[in-house]
Backbone as XML, in Angstrom:
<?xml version="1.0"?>
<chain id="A" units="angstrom">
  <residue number="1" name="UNK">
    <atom name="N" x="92.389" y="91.425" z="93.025"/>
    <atom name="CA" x="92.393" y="91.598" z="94.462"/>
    <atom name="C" x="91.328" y="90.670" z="95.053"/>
  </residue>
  <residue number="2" name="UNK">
    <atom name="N" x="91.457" y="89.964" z="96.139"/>
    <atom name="CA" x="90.705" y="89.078" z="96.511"/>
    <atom name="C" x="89.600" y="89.918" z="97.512"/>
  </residue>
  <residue number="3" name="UNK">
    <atom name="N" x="87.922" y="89.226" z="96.928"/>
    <atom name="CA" x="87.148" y="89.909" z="97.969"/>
    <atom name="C" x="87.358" y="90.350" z="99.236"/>
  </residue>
  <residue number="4" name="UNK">
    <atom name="N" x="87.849" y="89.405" z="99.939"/>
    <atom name="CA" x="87.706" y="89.206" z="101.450"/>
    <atom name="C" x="88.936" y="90.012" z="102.191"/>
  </residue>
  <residue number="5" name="UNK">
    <atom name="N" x="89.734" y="90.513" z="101.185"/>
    <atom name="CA" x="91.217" y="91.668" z="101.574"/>
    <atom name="C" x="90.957" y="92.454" z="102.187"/>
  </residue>
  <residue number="6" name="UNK">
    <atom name="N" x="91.510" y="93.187" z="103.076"/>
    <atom name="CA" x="91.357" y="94.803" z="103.342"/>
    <atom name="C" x="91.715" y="95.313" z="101.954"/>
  </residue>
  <residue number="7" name="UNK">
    <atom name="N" x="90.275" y="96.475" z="102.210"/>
    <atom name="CA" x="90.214" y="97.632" z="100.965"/>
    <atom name="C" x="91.927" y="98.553" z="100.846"/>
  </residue>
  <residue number="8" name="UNK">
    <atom name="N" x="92.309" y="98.454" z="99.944"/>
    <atom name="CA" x="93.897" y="99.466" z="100.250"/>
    <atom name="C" x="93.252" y="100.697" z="100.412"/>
  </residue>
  <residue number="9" name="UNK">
    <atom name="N" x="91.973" y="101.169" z="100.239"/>
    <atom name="CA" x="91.698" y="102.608" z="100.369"/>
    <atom name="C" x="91.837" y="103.174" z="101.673"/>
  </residue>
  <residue number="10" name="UNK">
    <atom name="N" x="91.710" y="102.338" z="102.724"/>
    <atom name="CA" x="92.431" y="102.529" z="103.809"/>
    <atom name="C" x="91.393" y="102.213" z="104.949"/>
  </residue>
  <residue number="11" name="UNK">
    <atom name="N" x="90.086" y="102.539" z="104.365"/>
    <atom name="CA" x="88.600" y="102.398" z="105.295"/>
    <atom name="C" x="88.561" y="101.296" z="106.411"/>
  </residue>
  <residue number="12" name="UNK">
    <atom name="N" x="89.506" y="100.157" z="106.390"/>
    <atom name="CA" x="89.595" y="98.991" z="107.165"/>
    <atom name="C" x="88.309" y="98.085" z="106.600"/>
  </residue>
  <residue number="13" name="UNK">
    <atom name="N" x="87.718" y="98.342" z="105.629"/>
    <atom name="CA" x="86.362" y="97.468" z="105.061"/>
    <atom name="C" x="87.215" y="96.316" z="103.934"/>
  </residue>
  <residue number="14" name="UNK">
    <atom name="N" x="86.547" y="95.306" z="104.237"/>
    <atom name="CA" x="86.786" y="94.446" z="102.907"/>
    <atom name="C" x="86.619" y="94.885" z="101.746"/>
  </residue>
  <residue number="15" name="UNK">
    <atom name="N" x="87.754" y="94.850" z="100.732"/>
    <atom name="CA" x="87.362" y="95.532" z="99.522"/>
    <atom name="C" x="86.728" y="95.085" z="98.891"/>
  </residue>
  <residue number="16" name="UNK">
    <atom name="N" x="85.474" y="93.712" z="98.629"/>
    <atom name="CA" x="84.465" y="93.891" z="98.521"/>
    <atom name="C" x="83.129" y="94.376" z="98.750"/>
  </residue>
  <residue number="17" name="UNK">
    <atom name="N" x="83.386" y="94.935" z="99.985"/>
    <atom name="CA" x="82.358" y="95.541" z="100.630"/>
    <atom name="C" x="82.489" y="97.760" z="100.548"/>
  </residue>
  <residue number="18" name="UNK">
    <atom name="N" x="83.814" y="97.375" z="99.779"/>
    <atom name="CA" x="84.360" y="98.798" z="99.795"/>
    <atom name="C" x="84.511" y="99.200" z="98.383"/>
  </residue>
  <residue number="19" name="UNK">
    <atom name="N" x="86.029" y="99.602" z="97.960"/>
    <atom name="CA" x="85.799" y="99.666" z="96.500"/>
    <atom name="C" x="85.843" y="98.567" z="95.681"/>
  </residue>
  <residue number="20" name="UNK">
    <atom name="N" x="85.928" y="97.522" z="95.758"/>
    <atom name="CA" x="85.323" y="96.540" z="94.909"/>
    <atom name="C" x="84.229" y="96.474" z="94.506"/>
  </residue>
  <residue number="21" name="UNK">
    <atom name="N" x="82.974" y="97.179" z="94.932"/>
    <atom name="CA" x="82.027" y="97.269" z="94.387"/>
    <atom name="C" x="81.614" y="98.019" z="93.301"/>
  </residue>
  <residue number="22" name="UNK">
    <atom name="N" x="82.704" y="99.802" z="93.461"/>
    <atom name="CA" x="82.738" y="100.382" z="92.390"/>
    <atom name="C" x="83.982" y="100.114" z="91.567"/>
  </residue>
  <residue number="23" name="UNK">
    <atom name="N" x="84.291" y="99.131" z="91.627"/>
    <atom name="CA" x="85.174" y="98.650" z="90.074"/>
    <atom name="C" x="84.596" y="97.328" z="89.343"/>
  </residue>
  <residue number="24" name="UNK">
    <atom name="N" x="83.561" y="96.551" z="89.905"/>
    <atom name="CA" x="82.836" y="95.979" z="89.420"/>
    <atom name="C" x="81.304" y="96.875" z="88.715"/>
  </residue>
  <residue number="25" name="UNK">
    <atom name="N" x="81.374" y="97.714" z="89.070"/>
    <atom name="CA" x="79.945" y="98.436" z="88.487"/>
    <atom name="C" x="79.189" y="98.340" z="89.041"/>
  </residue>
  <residue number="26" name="UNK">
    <atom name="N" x="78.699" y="97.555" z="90.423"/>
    <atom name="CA" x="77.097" y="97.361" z="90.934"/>
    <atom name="C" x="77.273" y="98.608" z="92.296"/>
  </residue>
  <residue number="27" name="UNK">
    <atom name="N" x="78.084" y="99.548" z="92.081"/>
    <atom name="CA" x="77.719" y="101.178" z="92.879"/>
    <atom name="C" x="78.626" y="102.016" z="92.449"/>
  </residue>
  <residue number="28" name="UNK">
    <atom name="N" x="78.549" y="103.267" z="92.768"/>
    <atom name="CA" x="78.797" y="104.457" z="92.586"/>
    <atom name="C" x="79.098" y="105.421" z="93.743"/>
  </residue>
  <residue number="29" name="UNK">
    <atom name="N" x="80.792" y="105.825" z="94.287"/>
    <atom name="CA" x="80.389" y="106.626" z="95.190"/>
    <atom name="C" x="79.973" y="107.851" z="95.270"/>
  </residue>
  <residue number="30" name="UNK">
    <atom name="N" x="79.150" y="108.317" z="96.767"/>
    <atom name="CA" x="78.292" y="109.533" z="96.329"/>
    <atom name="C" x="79.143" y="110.672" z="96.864"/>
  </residue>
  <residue number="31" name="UNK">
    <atom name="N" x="80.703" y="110.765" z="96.593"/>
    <atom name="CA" x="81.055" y="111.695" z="97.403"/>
    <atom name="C" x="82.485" y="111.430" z="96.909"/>
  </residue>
  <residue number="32" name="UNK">
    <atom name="N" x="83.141" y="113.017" z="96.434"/>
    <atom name="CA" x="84.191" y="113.050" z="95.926"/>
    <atom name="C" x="85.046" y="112.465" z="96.599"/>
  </residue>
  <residue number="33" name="UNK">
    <atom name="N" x="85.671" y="112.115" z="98.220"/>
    <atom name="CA" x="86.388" y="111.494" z="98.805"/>
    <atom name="C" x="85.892" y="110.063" z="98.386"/>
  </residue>
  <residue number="34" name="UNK">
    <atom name="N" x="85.012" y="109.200" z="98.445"/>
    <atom name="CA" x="84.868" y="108.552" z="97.785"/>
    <atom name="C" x="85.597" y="107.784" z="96.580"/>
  </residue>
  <residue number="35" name="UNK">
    <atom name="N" x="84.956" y="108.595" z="96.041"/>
    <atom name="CA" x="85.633" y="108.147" z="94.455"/>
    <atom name="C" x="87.342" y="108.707" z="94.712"/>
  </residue>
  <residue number="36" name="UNK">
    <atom name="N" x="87.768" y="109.805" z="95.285"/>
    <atom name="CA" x="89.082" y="109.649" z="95.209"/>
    <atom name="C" x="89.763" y="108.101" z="96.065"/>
  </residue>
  <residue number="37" name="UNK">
    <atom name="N" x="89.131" y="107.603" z="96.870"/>
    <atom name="CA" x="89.676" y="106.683" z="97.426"/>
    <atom name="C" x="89.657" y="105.225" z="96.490"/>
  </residue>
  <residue number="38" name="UNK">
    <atom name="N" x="88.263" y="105.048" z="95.890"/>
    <atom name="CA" x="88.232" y="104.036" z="95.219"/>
    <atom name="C" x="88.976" y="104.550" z="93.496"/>
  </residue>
  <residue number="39" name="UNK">
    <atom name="N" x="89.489" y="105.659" z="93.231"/>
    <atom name="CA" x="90.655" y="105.370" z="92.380"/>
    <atom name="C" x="92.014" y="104.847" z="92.650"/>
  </residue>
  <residue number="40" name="UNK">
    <atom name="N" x="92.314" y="105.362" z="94.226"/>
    <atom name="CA" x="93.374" y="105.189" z="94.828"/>
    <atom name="C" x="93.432" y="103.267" z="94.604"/>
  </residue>
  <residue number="41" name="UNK">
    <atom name="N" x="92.417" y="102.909" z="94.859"/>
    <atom name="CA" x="92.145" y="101.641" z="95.268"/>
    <atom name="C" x="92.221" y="100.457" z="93.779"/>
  </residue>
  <residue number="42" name="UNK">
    <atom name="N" x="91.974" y="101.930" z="92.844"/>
    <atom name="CA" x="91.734" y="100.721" z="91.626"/>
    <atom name="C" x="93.831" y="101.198" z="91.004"/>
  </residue>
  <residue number="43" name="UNK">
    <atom name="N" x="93.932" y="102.106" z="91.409"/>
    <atom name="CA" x="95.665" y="102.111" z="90.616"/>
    <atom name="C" x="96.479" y="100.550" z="91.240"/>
  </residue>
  <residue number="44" name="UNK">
    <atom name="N" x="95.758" y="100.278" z="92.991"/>
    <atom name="CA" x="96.834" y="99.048" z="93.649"/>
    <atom name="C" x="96.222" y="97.933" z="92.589"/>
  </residue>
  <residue number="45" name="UNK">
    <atom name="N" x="94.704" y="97.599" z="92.532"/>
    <atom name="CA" x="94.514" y="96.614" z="91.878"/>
    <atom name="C" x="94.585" y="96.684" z="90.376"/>
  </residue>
  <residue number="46" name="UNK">
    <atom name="N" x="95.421" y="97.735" z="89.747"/>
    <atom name="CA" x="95.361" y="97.604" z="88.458"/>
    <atom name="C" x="94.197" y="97.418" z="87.532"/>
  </residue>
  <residue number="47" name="UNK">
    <atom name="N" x="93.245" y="98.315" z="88.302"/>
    <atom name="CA" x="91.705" y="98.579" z="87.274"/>
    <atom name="C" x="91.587" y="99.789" z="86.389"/>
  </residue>
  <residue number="48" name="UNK">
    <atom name="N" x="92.806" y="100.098" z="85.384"/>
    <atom name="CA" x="92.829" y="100.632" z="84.527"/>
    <atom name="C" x="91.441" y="101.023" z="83.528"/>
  </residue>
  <residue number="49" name="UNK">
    <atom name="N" x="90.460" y="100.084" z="83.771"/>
    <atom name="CA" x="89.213" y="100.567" z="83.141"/>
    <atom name="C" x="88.281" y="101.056" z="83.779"/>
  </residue>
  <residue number="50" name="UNK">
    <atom name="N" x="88.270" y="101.019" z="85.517"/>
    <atom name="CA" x="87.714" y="101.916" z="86.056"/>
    <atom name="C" x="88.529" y="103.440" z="85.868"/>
  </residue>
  <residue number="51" name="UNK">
    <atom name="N" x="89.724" y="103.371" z="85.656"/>
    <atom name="CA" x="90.060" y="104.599" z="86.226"/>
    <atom name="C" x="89.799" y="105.715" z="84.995"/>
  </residue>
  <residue number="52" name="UNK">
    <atom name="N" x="89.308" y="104.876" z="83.762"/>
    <atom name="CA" x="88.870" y="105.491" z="82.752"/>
    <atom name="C" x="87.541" y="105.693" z="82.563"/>
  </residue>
  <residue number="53" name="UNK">
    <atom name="N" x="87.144" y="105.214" z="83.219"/>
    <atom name="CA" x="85.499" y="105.122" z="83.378"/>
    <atom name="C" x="84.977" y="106.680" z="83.918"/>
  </residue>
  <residue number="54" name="UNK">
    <atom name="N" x="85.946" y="106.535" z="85.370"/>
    <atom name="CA" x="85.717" y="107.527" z="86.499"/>
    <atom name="C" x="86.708" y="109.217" z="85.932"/>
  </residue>
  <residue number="55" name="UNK">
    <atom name="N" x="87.039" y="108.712" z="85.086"/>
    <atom name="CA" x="87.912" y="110.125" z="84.571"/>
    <atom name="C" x="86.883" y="110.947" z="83.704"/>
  </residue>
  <residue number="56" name="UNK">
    <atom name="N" x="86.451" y="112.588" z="83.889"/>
    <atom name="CA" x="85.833" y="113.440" z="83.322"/>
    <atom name="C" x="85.902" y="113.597" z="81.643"/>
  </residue>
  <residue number="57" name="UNK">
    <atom name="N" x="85.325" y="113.156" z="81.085"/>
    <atom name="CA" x="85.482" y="113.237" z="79.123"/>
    <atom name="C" x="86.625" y="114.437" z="78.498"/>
  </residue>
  <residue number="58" name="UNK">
    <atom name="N" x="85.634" y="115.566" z="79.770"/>
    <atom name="CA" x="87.091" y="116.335" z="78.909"/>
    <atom name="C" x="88.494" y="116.413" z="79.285"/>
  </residue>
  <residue number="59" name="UNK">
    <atom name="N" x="88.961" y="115.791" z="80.245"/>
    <atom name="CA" x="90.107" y="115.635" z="80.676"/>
    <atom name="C" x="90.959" y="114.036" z="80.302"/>
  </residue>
  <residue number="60" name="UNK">
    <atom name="N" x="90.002" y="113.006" z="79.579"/>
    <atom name="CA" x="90.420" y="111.459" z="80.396"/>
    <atom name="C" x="91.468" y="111.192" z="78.563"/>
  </residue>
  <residue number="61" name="UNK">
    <atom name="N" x="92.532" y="110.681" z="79.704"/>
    <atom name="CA" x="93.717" y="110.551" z="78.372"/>
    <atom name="C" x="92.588" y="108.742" z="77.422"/>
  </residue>
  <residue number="62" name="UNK">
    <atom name="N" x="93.284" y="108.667" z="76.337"/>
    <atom name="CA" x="93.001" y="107.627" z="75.421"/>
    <atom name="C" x="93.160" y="105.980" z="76.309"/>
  </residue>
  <residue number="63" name="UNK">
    <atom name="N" x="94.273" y="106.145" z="76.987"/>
    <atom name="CA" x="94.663" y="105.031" z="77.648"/>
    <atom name="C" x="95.740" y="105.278" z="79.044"/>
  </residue>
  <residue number="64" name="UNK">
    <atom name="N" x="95.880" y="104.637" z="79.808"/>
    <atom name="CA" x="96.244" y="104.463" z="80.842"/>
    <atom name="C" x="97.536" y="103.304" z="81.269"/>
  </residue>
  <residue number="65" name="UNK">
    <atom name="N" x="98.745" y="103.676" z="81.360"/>
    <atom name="CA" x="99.700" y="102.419" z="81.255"/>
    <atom name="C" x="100.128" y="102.517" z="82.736"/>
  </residue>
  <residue number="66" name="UNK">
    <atom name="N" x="99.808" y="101.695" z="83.159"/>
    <atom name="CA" x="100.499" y="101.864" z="84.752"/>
    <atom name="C" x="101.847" y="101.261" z="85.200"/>
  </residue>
  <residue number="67" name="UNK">
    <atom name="N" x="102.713" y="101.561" z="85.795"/>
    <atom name="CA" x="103.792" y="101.088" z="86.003"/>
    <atom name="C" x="103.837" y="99.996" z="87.418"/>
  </residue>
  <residue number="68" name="UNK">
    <atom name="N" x="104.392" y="98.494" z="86.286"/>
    <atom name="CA" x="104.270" y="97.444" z="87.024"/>
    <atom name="C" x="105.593" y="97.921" z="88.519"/>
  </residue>
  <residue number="69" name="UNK">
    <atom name="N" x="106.852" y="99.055" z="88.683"/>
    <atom name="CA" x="107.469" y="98.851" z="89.410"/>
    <atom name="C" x="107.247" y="99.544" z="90.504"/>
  </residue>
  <residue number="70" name="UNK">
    <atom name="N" x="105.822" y="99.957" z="90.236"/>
    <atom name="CA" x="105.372" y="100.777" z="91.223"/>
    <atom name="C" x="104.720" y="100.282" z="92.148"/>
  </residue>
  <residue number="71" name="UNK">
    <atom name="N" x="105.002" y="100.361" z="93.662"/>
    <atom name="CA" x="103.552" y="99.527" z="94.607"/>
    <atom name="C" x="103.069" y="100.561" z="95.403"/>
  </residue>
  <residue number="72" name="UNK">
    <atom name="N" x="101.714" y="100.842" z="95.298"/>
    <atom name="CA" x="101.197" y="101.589" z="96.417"/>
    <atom name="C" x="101.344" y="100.907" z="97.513"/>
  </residue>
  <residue number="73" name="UNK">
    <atom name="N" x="101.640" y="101.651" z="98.717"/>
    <atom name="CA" x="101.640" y="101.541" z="100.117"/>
    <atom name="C" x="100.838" y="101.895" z="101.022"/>
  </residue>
  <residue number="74" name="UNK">
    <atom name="N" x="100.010" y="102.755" z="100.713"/>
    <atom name="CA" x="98.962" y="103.763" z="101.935"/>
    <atom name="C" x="98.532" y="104.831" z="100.955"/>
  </residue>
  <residue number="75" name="UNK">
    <atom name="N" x="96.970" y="105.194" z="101.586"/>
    <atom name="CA" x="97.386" y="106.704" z="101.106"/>
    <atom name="C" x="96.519" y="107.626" z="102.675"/>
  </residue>
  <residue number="76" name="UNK">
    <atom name="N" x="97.036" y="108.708" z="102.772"/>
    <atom name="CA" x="96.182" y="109.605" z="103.717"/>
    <atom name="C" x="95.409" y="110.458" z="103.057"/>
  </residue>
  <residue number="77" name="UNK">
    <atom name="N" x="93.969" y="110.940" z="103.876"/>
    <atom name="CA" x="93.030" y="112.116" z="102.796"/>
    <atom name="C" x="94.126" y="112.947" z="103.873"/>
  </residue>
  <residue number="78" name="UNK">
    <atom name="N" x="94.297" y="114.120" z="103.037"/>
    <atom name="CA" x="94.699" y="115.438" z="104.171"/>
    <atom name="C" x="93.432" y="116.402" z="104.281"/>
  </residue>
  <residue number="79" name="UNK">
    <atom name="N" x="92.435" y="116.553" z="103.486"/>
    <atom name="CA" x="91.493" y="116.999" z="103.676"/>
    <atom name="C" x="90.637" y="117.463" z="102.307"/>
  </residue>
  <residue number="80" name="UNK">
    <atom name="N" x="89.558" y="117.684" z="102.166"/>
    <atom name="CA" x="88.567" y="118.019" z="101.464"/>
    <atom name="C" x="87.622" y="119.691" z="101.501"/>
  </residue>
  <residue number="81" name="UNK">
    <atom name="N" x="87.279" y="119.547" z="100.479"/>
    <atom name="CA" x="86.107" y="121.065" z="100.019"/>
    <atom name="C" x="85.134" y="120.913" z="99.191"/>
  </residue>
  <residue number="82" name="UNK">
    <atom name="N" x="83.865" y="120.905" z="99.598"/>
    <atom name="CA" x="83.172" y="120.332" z="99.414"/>
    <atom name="C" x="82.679" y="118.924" z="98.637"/>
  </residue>
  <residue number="83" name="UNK">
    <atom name="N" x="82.071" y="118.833" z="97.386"/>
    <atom name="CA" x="82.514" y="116.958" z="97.236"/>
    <atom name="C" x="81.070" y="115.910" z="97.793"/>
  </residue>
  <residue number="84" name="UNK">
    <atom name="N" x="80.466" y="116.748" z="98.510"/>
    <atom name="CA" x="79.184" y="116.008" z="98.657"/>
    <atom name="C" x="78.084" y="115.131" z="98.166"/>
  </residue>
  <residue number="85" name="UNK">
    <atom name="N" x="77.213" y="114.872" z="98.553"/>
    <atom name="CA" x="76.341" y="114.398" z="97.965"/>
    <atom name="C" x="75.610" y="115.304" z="97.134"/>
  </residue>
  <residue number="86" name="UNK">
    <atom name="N" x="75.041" y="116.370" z="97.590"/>
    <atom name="CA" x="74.437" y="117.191" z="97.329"/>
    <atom name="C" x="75.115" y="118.412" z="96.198"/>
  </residue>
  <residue number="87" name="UNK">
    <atom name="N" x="76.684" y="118.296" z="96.440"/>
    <atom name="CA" x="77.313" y="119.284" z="95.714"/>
    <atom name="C" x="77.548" y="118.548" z="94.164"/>
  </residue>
  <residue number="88" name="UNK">
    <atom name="N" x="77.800" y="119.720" z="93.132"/>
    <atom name="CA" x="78.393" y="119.189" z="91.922"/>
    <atom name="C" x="80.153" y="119.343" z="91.620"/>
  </residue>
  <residue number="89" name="UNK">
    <atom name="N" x="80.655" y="119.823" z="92.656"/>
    <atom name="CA" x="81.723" y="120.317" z="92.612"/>
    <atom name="C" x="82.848" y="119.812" z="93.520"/>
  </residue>
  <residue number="90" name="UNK">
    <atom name="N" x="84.110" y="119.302" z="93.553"/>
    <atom name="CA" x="84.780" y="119.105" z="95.021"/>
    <atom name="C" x="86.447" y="118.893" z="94.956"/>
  </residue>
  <residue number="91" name="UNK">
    <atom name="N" x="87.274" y="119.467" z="95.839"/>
    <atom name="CA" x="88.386" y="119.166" z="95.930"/>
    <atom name="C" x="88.864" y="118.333" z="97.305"/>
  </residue>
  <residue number="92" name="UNK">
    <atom name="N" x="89.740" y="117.660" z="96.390"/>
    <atom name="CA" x="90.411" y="116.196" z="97.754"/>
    <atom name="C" x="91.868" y="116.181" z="97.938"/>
  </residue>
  <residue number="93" name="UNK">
    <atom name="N" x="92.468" y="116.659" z="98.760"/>
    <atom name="CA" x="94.021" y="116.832" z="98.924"/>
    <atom name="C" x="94.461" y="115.369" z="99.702"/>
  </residue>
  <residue number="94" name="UNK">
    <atom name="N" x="95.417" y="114.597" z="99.058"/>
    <atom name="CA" x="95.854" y="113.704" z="99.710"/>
    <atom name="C" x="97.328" y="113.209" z="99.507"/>
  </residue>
  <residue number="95" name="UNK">
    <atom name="N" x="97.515" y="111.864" z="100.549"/>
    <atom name="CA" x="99.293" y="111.994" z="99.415"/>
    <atom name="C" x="99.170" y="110.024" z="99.535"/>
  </residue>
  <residue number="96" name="UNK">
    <atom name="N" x="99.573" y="109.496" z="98.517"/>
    <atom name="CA" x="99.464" y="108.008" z="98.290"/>
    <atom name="C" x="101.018" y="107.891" z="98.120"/>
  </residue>
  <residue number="97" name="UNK">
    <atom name="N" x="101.240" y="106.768" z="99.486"/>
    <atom name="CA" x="103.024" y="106.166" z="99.357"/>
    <atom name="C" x="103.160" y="105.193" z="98.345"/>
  </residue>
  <residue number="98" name="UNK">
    <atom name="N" x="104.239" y="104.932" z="98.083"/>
    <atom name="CA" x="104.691" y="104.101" z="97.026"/>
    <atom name="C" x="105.942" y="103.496" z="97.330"/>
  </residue>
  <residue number="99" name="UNK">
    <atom name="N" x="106.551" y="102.548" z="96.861"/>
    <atom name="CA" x="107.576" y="101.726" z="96.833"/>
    <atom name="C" x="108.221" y="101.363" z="95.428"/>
  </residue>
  <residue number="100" name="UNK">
    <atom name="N" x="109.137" y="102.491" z="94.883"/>
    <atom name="CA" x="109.679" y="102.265" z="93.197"/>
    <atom name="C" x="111.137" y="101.931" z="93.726"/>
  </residue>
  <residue number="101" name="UNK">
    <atom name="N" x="111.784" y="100.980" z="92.383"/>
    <atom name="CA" x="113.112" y="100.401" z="92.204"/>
    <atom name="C" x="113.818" y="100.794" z="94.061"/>
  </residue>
  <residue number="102" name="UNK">
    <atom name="N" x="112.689" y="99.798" z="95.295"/>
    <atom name="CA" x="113.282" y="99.601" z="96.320"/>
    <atom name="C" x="113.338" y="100.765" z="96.855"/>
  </residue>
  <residue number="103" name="UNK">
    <atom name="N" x="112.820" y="102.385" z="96.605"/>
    <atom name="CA" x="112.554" y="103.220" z="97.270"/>
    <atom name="C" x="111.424" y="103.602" z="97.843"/>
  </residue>
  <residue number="104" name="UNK">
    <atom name="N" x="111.537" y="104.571" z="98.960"/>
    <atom name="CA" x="110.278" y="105.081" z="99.366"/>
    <atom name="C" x="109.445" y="106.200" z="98.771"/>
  </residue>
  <residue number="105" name="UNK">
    <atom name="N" x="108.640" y="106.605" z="98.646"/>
    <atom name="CA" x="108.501" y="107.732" z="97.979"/>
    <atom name="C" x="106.678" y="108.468" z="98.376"/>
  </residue>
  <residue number="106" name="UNK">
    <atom name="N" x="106.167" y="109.318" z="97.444"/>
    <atom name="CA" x="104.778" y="109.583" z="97.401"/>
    <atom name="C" x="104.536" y="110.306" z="96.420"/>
  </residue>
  <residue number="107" name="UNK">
    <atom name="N" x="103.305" y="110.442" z="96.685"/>
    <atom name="CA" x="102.570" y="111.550" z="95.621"/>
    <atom name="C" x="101.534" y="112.327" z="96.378"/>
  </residue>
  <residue number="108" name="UNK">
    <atom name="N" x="101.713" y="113.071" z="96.613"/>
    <atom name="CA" x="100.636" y="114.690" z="97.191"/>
    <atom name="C" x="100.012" y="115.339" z="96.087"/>
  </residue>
  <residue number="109" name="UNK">
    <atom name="N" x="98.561" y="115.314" z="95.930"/>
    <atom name="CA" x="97.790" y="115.676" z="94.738"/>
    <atom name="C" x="96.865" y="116.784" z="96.108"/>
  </residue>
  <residue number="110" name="UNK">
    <atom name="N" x="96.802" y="117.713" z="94.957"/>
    <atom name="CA" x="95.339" y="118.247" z="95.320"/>
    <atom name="C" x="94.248" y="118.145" z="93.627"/>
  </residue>
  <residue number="111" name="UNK">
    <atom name="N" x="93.276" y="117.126" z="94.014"/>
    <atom name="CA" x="92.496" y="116.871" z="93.186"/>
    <atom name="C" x="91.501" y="117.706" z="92.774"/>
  </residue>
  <residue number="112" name="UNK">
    <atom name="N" x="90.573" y="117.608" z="91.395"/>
    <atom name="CA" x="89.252" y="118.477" z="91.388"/>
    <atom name="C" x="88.513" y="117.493" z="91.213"/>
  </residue>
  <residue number="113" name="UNK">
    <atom name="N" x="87.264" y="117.236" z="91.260"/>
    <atom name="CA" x="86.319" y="116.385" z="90.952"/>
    <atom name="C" x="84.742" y="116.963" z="90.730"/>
  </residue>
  <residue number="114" name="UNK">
    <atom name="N" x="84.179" y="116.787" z="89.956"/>
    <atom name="CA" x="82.944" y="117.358" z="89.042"/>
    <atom name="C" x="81.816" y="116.046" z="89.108"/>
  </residue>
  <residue number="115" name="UNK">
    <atom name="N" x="80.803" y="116.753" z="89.762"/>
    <atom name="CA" x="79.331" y="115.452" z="89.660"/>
    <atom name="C" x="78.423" y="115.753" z="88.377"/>
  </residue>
  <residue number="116" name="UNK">
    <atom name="N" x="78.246" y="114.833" z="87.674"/>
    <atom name="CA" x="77.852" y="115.022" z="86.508"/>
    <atom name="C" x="76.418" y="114.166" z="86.980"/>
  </residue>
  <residue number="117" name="UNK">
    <atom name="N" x="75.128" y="114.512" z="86.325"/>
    <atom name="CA" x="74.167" y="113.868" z="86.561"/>
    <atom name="C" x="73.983" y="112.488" z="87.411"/>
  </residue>
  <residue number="118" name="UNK">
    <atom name="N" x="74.743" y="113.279" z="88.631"/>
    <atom name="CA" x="74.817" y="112.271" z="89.645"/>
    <atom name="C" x="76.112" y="111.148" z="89.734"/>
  </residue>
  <residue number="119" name="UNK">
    <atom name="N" x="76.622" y="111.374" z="89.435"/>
    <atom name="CA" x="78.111" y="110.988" z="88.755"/>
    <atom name="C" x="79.217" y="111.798" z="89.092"/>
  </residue>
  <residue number="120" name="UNK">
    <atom name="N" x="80.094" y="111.120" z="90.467"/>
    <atom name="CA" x="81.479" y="112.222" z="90.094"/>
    <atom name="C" x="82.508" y="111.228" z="89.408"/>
  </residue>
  <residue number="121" name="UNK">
    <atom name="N" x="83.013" y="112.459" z="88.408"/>
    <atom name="CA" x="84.196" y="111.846" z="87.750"/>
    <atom name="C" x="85.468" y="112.997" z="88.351"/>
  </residue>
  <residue number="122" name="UNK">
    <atom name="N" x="87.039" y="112.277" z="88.068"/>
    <atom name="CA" x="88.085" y="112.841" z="88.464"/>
    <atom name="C" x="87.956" y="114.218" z="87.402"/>
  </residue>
  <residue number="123" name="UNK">
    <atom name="N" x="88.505" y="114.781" z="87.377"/>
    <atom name="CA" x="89.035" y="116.389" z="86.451"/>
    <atom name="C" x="90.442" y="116.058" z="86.338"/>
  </residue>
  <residue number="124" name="UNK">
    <atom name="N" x="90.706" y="116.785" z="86.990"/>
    <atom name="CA" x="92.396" y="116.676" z="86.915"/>
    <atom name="C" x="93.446" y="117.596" z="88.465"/>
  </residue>
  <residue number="125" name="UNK">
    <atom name="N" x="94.496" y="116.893" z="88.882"/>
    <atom name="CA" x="94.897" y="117.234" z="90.133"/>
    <atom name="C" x="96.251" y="117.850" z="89.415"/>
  </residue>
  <residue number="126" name="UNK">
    <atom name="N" x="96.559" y="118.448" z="90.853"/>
    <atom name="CA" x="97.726" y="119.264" z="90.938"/>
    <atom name="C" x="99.010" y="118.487" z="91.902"/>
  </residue>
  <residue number="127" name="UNK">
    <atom name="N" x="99.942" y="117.793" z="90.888"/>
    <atom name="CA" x="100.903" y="116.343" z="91.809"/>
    <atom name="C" x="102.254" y="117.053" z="92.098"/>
  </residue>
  <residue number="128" name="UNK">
    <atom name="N" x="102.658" y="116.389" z="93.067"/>
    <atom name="CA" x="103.812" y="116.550" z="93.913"/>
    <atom name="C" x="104.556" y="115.522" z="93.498"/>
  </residue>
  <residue number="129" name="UNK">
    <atom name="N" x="105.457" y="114.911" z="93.163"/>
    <atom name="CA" x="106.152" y="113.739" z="93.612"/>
    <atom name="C" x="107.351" y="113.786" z="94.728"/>
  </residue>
  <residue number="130" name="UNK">
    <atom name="N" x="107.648" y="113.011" z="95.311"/>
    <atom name="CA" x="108.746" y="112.875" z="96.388"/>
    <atom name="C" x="109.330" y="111.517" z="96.962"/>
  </residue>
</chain>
């Protein structure tokens, strides 16, 4: 993904200035919406090693195969519970569009996410497809 792009996470920030920074490693977001956005952000750019990075130990599969016929399109937060800075704990409900074999479609997750010594990683969500 080229620096100077809009972030697909949706923020209207250059995704270098957005999640490009946490898929290069030089930050960390401090807030479960956050990090749900900059996963959202690393499935368009195909950063399969962030998304293993950012996945919780006891939940994170061996490997990650993403499907080339898939294109993200958008995603909306629908809303959040807690997820803070301050919290260790947080859920992120959202739904990310897609474009498969020329259809429209989505995915509606309600996510969990866990801050580990300052660190949130994903857990595991509850998916919709449509």
């Amino acid at each position: 993904m080229k620096p100077a792009a809009p972030c697909p996470c949706g923020t209207e920030r250059r995704y270098d200035a957005c999640c490009g920074r946490f898929h290069c490693g030089t930050a960390e977001p401090d807030t479960a919406v956050g990090l749900m956005r900059s996963r959202y952000a690393a499935f368009v750019a195909g950063e399969t090693s962030y998304l293993l990075r950012t996945w919780h130990p006891a939940t994170r599969p061996e490997r990650i195969d993403l499907d080339d016929g898939v294109r993200w399109t958008g995603l909306e937060v629908l809303g959040a519970e807690a997820g803070g800075p301050d919290d260790r704990r947080g859920t992120v409900e959202f739904r990310a569009h897609h474009v498969a074999a020329g259809i429209e479609g989505s995915l509606h997750e309600l996510s969990r996410f866990r801050r580990d010594n300052g660190t949130w990683r994903y857990v595991r969500g509850r998916a919709r497809w449509s």
